[in-house]
PDBQT receptor file of N, H, CA, C and O in Angstrom, charges set to zero:
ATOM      1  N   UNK A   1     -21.346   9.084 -10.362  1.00  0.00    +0.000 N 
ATOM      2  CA  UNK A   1     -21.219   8.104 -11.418  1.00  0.00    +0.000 C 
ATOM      3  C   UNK A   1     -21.643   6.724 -10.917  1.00  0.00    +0.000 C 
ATOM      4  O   UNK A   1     -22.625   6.146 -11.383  1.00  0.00    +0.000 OA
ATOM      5  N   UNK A   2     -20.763   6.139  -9.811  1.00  0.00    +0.000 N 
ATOM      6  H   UNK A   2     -19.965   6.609  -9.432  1.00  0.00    +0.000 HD
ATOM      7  CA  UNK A   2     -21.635   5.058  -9.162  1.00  0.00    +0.000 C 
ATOM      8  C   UNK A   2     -22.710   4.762  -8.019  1.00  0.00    +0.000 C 
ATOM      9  O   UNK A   2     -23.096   3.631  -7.722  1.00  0.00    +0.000 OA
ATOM     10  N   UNK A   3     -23.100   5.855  -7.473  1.00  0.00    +0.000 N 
ATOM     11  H   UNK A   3     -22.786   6.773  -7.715  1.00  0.00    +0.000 HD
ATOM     12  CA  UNK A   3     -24.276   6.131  -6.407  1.00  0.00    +0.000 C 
ATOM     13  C   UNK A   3     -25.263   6.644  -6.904  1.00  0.00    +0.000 C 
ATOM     14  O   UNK A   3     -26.005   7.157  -6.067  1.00  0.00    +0.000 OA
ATOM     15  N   UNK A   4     -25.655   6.739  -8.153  1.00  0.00    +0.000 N 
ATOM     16  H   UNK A   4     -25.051   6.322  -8.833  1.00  0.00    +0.000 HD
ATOM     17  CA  UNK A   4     -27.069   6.826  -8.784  1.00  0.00    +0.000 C 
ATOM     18  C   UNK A   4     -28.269   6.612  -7.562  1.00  0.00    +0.000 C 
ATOM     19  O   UNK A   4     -29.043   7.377  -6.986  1.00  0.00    +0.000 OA
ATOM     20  N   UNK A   5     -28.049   5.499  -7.512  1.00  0.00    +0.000 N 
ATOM     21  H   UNK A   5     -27.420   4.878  -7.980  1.00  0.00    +0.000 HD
ATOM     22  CA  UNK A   5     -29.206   4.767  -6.345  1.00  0.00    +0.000 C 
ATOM     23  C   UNK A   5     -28.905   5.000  -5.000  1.00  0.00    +0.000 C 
ATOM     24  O   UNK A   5     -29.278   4.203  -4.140  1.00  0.00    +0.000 OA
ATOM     25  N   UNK A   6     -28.170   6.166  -4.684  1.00  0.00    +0.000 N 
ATOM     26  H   UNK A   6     -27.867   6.813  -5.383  1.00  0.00    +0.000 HD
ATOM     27  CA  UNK A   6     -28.214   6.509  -3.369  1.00  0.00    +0.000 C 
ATOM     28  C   UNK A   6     -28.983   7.882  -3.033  1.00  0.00    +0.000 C 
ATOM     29  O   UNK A   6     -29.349   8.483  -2.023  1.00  0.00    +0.000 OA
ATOM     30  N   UNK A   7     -29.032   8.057  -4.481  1.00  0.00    +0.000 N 
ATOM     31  H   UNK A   7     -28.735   7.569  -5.301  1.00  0.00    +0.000 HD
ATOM     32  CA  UNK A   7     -29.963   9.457  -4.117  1.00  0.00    +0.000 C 
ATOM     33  C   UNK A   7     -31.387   9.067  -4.695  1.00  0.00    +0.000 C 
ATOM     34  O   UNK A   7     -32.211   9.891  -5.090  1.00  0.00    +0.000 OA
ATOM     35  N   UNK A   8     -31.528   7.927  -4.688  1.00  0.00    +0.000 N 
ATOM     36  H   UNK A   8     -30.858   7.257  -4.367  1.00  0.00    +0.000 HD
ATOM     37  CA  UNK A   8     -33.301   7.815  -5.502  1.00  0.00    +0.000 C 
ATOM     38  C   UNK A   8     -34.258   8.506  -4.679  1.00  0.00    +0.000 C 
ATOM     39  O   UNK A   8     -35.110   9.114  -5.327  1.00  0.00    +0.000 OA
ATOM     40  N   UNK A   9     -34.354   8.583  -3.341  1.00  0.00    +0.000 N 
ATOM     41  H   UNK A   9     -33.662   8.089  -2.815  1.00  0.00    +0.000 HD
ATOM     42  CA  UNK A   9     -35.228   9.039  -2.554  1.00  0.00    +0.000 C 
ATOM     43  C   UNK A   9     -35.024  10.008  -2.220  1.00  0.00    +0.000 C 
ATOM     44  O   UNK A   9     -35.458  10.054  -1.069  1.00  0.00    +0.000 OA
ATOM     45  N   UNK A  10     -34.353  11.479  -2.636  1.00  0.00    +0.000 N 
ATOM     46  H   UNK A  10     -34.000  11.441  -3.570  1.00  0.00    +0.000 HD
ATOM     47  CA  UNK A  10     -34.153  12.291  -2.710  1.00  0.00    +0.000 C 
ATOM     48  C   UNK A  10     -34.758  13.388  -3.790  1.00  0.00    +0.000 C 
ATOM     49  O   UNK A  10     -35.253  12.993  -4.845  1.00  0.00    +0.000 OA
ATOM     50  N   UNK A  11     -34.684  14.782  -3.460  1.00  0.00    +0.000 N 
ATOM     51  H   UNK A  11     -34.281  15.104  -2.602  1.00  0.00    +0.000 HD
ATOM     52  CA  UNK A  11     -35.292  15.270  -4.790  1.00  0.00    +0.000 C 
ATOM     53  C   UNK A  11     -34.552  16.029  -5.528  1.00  0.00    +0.000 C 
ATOM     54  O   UNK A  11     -33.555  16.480  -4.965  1.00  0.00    +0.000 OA
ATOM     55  N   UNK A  12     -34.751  16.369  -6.805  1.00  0.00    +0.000 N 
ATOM     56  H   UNK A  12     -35.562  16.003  -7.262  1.00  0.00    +0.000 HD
ATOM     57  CA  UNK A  12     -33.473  17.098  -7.500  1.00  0.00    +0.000 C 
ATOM     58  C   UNK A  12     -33.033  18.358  -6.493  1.00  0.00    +0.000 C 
ATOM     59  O   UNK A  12     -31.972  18.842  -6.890  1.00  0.00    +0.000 OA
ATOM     60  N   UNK A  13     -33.569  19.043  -5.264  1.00  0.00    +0.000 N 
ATOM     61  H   UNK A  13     -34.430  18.650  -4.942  1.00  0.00    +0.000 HD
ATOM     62  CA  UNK A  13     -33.012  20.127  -4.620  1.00  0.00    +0.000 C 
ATOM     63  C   UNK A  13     -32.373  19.817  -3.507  1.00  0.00    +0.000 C 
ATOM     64  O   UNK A  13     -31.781  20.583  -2.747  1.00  0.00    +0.000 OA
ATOM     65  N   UNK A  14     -32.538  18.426  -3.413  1.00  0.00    +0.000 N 
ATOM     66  H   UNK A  14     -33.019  17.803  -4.030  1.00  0.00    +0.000 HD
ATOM     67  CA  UNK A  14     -32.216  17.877  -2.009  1.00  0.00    +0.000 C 
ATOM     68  C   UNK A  14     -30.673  16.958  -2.716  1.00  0.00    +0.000 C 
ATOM     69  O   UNK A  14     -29.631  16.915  -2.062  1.00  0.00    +0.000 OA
ATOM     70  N   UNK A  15     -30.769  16.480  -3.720  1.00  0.00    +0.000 N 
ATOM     71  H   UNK A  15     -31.616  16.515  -4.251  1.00  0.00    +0.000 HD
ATOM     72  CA  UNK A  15     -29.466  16.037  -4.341  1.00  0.00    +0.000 C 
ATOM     73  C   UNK A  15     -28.089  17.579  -4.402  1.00  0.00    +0.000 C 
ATOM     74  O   UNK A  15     -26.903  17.600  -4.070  1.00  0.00    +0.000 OA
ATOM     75  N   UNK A  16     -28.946  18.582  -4.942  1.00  0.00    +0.000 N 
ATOM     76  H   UNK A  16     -29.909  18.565  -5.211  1.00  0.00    +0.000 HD
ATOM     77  CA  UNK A  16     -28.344  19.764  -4.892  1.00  0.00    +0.000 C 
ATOM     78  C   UNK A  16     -27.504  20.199  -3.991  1.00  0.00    +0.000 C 
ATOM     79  O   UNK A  16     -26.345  20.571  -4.182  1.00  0.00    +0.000 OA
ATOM     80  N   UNK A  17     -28.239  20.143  -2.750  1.00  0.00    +0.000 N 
ATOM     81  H   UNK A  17     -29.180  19.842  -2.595  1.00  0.00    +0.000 HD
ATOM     82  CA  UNK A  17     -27.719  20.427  -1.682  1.00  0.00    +0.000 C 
ATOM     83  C   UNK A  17     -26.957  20.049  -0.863  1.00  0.00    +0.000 C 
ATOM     84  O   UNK A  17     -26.553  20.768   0.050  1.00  0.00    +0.000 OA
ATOM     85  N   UNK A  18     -26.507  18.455  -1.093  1.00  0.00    +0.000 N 
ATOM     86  H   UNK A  18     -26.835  17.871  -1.835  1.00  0.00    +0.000 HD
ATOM     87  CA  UNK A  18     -25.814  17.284  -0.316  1.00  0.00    +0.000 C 
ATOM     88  C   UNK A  18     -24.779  17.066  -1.151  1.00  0.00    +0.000 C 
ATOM     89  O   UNK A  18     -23.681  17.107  -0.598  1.00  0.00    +0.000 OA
ATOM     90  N   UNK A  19     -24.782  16.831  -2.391  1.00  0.00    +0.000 N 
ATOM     91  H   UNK A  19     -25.675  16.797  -2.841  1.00  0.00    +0.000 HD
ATOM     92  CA  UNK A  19     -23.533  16.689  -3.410  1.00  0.00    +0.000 C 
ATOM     93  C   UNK A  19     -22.419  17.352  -2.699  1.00  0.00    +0.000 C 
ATOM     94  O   UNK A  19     -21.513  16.647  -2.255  1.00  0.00    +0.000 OA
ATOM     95  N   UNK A  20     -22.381  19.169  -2.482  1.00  0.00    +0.000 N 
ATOM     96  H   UNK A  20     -23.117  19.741  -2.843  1.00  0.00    +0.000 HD
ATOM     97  CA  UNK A  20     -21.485  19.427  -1.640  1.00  0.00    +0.000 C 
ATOM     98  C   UNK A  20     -20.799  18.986  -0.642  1.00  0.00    +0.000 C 
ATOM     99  O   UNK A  20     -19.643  18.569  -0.569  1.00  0.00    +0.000 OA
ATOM    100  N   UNK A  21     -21.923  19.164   0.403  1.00  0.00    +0.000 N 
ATOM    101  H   UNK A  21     -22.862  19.503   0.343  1.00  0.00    +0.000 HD
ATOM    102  CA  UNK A  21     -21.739  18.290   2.028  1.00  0.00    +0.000 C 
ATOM    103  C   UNK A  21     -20.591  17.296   1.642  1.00  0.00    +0.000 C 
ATOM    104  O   UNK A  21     -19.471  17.539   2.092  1.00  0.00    +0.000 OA
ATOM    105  N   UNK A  22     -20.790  16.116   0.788  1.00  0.00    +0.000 N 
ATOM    106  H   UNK A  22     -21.700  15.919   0.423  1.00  0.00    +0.000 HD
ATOM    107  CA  UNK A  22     -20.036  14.831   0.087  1.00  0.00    +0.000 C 
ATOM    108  C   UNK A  22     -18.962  15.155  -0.068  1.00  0.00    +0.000 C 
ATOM    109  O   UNK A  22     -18.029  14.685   0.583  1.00  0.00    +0.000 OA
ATOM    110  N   UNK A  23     -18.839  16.058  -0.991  1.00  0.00    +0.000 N 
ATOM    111  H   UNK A  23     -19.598  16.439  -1.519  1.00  0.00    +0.000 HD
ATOM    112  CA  UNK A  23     -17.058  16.077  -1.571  1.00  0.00    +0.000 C 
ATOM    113  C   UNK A  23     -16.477  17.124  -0.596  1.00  0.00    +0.000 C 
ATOM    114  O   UNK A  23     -15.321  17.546  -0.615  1.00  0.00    +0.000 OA
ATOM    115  N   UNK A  24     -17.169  17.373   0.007  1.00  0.00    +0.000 N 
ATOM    116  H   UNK A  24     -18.108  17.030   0.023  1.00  0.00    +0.000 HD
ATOM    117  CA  UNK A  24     -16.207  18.106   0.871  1.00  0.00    +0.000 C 
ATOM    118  C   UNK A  24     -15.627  17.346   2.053  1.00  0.00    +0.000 C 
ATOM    119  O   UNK A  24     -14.561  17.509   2.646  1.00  0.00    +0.000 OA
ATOM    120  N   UNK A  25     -16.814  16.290   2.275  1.00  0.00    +0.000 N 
ATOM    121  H   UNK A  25     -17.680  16.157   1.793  1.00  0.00    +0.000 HD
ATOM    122  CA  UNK A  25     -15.980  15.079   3.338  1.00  0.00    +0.000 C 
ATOM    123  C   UNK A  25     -15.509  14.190   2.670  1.00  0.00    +0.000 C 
ATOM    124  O   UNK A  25     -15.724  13.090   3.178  1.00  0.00    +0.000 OA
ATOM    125  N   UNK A  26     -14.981  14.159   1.788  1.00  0.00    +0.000 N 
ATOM    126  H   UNK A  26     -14.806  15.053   1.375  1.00  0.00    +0.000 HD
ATOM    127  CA  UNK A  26     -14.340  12.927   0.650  1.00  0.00    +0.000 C 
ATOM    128  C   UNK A  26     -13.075  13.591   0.225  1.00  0.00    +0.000 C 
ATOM    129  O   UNK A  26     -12.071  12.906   0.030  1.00  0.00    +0.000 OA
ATOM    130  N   UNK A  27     -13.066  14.756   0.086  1.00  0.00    +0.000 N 
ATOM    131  H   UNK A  27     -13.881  15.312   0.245  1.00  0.00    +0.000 HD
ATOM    132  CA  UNK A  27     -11.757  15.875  -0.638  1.00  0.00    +0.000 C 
ATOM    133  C   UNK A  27     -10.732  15.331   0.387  1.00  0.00    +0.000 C 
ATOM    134  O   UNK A  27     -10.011  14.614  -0.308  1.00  0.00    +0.000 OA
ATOM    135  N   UNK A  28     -10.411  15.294   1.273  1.00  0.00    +0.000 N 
ATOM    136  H   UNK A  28     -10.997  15.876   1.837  1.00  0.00    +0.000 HD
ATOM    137  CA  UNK A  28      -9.114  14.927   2.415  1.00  0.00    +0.000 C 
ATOM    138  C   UNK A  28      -8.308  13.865   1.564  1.00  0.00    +0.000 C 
ATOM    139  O   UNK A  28      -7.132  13.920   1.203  1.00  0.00    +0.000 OA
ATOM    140  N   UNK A  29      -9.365  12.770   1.317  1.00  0.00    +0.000 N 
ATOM    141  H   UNK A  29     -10.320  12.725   1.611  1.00  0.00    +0.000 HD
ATOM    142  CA  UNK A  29      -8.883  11.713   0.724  1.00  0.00    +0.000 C 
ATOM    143  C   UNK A  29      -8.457  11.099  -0.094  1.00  0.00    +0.000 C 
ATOM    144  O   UNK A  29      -7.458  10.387  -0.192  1.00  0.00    +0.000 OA
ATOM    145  N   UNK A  30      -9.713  11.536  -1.117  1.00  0.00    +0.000 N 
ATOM    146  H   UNK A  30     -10.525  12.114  -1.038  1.00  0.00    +0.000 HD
ATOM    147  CA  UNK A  30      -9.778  11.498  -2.436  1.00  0.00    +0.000 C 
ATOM    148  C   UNK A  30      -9.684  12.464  -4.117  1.00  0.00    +0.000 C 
ATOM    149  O   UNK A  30      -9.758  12.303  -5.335  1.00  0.00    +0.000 OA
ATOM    150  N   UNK A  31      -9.490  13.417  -3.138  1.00  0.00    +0.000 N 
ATOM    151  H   UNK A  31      -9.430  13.548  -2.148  1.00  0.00    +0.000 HD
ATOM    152  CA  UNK A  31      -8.739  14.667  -4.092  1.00  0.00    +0.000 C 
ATOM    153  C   UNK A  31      -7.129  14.663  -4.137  1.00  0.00    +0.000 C 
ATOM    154  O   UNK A  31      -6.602  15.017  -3.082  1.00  0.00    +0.000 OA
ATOM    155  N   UNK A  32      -6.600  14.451  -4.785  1.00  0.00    +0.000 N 
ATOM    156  H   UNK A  32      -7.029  14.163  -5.642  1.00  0.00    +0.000 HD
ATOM    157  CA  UNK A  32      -5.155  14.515  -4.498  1.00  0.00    +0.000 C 
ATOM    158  C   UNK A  32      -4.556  15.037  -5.568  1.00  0.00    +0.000 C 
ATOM    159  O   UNK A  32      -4.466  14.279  -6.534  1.00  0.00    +0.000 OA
ATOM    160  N   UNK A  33      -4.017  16.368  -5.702  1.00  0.00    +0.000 N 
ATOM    161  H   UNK A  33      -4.091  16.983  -4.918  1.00  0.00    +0.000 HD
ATOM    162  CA  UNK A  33      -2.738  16.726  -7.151  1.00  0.00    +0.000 C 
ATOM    163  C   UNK A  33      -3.984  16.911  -8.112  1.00  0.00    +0.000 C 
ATOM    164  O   UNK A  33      -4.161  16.112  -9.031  1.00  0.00    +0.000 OA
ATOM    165  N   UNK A  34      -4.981  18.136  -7.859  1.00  0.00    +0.000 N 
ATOM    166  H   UNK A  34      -4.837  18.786  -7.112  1.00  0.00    +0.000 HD
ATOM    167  CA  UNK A  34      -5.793  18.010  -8.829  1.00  0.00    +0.000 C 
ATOM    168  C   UNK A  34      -7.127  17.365  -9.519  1.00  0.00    +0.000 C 
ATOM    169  O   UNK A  34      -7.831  17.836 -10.413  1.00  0.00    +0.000 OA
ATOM    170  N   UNK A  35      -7.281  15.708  -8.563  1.00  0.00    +0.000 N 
ATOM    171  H   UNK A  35      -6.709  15.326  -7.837  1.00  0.00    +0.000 HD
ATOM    172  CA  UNK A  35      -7.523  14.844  -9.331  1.00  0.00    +0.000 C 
ATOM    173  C   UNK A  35      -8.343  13.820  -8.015  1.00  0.00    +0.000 C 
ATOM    174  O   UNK A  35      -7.911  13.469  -6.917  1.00  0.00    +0.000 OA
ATOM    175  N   UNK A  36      -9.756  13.538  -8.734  1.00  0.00    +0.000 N 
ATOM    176  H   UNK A  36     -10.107  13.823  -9.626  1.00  0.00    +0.000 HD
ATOM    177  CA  UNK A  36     -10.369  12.474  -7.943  1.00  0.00    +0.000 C 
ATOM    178  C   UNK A  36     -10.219  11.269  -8.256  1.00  0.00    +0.000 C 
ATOM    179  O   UNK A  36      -9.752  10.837  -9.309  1.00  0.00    +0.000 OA
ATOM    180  N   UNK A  37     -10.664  10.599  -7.229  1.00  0.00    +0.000 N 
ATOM    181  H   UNK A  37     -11.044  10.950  -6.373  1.00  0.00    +0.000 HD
ATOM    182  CA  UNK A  37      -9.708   9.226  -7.624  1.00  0.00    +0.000 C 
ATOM    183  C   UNK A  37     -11.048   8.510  -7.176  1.00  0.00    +0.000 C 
ATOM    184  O   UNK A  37     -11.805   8.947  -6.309  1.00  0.00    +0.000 OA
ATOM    185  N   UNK A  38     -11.243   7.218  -7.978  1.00  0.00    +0.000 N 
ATOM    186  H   UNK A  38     -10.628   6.864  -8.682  1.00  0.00    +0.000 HD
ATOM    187  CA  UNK A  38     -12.440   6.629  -7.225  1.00  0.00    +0.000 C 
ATOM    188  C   UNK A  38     -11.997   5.482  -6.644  1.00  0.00    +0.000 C 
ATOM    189  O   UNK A  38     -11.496   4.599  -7.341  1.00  0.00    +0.000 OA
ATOM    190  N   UNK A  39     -12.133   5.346  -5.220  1.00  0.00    +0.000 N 
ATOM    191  H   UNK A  39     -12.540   6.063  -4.654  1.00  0.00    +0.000 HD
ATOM    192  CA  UNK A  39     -12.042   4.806  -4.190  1.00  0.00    +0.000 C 
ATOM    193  C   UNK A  39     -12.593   3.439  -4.401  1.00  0.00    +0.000 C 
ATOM    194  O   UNK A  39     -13.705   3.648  -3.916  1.00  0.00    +0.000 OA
ATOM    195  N   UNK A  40     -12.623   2.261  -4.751  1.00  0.00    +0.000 N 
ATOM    196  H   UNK A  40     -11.720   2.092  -5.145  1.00  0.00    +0.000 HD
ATOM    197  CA  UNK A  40     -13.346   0.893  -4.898  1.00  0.00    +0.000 C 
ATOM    198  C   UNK A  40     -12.262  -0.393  -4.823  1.00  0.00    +0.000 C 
ATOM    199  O   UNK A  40     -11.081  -0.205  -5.116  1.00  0.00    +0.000 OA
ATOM    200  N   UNK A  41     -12.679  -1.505  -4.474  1.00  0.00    +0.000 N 
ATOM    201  H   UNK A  41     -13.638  -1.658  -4.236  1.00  0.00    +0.000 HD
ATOM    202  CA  UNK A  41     -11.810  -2.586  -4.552  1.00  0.00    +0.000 C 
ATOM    203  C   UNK A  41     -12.737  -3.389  -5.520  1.00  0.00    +0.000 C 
ATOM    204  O   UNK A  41     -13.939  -3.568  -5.320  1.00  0.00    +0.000 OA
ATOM    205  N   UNK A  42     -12.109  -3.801  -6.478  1.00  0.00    +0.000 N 
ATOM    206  H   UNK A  42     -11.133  -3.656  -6.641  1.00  0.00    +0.000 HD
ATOM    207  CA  UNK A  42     -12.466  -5.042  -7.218  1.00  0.00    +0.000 C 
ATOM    208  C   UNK A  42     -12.253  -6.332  -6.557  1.00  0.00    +0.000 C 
ATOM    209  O   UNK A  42     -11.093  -6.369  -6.146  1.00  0.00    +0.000 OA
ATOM    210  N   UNK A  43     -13.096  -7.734  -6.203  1.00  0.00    +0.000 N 
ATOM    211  H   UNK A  43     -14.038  -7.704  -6.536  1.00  0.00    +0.000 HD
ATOM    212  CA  UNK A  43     -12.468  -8.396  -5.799  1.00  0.00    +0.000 C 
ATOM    213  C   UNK A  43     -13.263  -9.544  -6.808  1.00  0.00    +0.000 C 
ATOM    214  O   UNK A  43     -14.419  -9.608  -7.225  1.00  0.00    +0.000 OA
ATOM    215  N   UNK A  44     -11.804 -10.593  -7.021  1.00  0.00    +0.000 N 
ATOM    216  H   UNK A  44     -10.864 -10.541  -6.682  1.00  0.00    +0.000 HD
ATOM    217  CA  UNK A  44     -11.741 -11.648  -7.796  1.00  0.00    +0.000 C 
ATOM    218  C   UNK A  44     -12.083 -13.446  -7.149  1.00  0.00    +0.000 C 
ATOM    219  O   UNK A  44     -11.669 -13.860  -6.067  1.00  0.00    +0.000 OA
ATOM    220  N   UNK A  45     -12.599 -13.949  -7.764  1.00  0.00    +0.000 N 
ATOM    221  H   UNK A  45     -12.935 -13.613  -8.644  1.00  0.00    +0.000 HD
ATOM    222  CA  UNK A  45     -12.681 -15.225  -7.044  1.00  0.00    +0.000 C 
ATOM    223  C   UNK A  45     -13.376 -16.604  -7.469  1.00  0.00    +0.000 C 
ATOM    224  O   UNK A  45     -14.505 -16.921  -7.841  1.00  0.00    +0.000 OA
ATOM    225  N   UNK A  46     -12.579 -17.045  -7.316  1.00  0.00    +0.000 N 
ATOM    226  H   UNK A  46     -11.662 -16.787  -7.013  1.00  0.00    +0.000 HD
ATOM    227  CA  UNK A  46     -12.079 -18.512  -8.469  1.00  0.00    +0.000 C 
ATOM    228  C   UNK A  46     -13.069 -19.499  -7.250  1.00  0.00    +0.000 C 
ATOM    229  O   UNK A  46     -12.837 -19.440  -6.042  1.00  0.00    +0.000 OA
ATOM    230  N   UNK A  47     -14.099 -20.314  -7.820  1.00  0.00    +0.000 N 
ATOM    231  H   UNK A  47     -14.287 -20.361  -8.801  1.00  0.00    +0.000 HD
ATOM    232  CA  UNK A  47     -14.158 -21.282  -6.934  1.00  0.00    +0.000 C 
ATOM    233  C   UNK A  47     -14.194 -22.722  -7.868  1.00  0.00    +0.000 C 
ATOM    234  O   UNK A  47     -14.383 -22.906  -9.071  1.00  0.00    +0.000 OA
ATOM    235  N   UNK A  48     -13.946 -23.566  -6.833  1.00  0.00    +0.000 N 
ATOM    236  H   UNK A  48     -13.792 -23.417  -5.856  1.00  0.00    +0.000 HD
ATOM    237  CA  UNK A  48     -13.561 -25.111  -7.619  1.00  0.00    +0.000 C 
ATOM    238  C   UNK A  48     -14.413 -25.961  -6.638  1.00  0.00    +0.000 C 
ATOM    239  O   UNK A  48     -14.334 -25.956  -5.409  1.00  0.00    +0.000 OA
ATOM    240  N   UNK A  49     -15.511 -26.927  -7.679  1.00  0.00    +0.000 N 
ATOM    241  H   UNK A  49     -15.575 -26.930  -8.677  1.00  0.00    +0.000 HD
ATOM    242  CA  UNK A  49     -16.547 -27.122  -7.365  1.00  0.00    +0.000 C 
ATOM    243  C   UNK A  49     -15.609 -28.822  -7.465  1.00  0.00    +0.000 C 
ATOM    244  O   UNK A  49     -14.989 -29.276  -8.426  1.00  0.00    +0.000 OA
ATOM    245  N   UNK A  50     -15.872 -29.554  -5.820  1.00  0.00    +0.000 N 
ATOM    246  H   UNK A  50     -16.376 -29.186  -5.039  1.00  0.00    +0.000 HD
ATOM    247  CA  UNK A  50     -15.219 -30.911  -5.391  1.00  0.00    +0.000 C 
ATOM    248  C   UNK A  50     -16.008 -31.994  -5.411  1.00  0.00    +0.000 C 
ATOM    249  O   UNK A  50     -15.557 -33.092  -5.086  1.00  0.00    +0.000 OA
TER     250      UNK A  50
């Protein structure tokens, strides 16, 4: 959903094949009770121009 552009240089058989590889090193973490969780920090920030 958000790494679109990490597979641009890849080809639809080569995306195929790595998608796995991925969630299987991501599942430890980010699978929990069923359910993926997406991993991101939002960060906020106020600046005040002196």
């Amino acid at each position: 959903m958000f790494a679109g552009s990490f597979f641009a240089g890849l080809s639809p058989e080569q995306q195929i094949e790595i998608i796995p590889v991925i969630e299987e090193y991501l599942k430890p973490t980010l699978y929990q009770q069923g359910t993926w969780t997406a991993d991101y920090r939002r960060i906020r920030i106020v600046a005040v121009k002196l």
